[in-house]
N, C-alpha and C positions, 0 to 999 in steps of 0.2 A: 894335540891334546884333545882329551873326550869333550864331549859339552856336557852340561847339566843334564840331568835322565831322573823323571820320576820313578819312582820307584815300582807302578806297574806297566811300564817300558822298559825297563830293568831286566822284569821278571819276561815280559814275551819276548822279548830281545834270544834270551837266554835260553827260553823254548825251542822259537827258531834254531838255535843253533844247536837242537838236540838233548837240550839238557833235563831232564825230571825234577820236579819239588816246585814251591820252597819247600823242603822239611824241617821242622822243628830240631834244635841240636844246640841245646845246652842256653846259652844267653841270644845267639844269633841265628837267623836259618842259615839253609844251606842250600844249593844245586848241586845238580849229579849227571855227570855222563859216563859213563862206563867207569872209570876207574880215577875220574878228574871229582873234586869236592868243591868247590867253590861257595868260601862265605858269602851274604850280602846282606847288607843293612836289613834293620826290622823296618817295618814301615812307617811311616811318619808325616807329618803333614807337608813339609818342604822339597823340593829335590833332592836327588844325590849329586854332591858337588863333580864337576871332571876329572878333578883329582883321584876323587875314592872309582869314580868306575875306570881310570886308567889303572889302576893298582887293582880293580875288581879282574880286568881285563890279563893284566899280565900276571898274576897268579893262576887264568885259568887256561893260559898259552894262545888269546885270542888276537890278533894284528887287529890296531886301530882302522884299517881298510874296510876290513870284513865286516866288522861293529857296524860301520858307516853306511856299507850298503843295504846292510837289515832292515 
């Protein structure tokens, strides 16, 4: 499972792996790689739990490997 990931580790994690934004989209941002969307938390003062970025992760078809070595 993920560990905890602030939420601007989140976002350059997400970078590396290609992605544009955050964009704005409705109540939550969003990321974008080519044809992939990926919700993510607004930001906030606490982490994001491992839970939410394992579920952040396999909505955006990312193996917990890859994440790891980033």
């Amino acid at each position: 499972m993920s560990k905890n990931v602030s939420w601007r580790k989140l976002v350059q994690k997400f970078r590396r792996l290609g992605f544009d934004g955050p964009y704005a989209g409705g109540r939550h941002l969003f990321m974008k790689r080519e044809n992939i969307k990926v919700i993510i938390p607004n930001p906030h003062h606490n982490d994001i739990s491992g839970h939410l970025v394992a579920e952040i992760l396999k909505q955006a078809g990312i193996p917990n490997d890859i994440w790891d070595k980033i």
